[in-house]
C-alpha positions as CSV (number, residue, x, y, z in Angstrom):
1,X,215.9,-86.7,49.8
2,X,217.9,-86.4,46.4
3,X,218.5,-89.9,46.1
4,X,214.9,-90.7,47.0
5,X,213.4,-88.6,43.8
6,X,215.4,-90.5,41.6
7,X,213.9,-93.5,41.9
8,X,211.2,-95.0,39.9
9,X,207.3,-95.6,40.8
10,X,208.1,-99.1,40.4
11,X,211.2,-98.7,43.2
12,X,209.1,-96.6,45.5
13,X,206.2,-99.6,45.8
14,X,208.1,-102.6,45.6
15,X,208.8,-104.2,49.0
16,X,212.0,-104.5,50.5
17,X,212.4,-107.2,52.4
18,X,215.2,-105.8,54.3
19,X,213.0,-103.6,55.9
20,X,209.7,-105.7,56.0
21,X,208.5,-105.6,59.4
22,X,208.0,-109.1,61.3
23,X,205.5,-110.4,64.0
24,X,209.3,-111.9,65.4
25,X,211.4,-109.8,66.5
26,X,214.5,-112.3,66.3
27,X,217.4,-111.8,68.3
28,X,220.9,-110.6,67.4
29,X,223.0,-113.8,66.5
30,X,226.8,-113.7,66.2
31,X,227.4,-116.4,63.5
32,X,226.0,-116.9,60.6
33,X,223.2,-118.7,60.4
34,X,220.5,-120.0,57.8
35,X,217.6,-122.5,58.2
36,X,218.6,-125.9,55.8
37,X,216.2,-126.5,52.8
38,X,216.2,-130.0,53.8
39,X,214.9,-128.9,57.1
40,X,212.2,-126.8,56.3
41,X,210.8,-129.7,53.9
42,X,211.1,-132.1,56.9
43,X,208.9,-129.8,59.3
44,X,205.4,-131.4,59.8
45,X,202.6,-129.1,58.5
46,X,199.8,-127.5,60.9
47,X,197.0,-126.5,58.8
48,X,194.4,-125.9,62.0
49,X,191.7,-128.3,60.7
50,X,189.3,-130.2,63.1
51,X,190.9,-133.1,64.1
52,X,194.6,-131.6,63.8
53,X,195.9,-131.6,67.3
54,X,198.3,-128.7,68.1
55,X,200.1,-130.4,70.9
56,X,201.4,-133.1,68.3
57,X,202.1,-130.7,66.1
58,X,204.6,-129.1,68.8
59,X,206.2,-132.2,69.7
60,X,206.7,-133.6,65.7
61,X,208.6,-129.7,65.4
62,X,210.5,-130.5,68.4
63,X,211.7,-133.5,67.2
64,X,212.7,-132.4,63.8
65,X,214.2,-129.1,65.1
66,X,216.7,-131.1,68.0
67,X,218.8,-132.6,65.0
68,X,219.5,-129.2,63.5
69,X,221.4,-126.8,66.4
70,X,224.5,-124.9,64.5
71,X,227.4,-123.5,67.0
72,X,226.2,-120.5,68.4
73,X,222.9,-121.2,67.6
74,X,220.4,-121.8,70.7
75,X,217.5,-124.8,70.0
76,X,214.7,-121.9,70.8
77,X,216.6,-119.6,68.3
78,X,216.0,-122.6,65.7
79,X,212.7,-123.1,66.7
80,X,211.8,-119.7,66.7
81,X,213.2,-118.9,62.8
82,X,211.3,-122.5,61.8
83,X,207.7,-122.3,63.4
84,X,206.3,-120.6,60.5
85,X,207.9,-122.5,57.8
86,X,205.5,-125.5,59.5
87,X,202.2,-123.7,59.5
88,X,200.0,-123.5,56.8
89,X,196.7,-122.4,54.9
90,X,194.8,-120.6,57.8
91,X,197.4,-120.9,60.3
92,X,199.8,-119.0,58.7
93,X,197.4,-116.3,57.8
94,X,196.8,-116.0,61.7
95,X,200.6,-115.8,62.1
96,X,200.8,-113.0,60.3
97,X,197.7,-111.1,61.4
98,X,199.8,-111.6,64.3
99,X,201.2,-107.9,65.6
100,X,204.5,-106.7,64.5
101,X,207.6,-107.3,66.7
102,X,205.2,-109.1,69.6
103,X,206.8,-112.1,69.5
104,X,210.4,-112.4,71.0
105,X,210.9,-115.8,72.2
106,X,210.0,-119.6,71.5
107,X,208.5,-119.7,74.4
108,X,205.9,-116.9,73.9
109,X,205.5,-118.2,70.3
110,X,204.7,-121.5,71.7
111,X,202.4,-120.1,74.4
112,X,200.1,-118.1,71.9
113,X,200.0,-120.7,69.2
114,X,198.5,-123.3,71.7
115,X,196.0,-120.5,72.8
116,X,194.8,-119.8,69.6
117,X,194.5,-123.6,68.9
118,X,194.2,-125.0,71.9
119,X,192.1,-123.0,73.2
120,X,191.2,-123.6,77.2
């Protein structure tokens, strides 16, 4: 409790993303592993306008993902830690409304991103 009071207003408020909660809970990996720049530029971009077809969107990510899998490194855990470098504008904002930790596969990701999007 010490330590806590000597820290500044400024410390106290800023965020730390260490600790920022996530709508992914990711799994544990053993290796080291970071997503490419180059990769994350090369993601297509799903922006959820009329006309933008979500199913396409899937299988252009699929396709970009398959060329990046690192030793140790499953493809879903790829795809999982990339999906929301390839939304955008209102789609991200609905990723992130999302609730924390209630995502913990590419599967599931998958599965409620074509429901919102998609819908039947």
């Amino acid at each position: 409790m010490a330590q806590n009071s000597k820290q500044t207003i400024n410390e106290m408020t800023s965020l730390d993303l260490n600790q920022q909660p996530l709508f992914i809970e990711y799994p544990t990996l053993d290796v080291n592993f970071e997503l490419k720049s180059g990769l994350i530029h090369s993601l297509p971009t799903f922006c959820g306008l009329v006309g933008e077809d979500p199913h396409k969107h899937l299988k252009e990510f699929h396709v970009m993902c398959s060329g990046m899998r690192p030793q140790g490194v499953t493809k879903e855990q790829v795809k999982l830690r990339a999906f929301p470098f390839s939304l955008g504008d209102k789609t991200k904002d609905w990723l992130y409304s999302l609730l924390l930790r209630s995502i913990v596969s590419w599967n599931e990701l998958k599965k409620i991103f074509l429901e919102n999007h998609f819908p039947a």
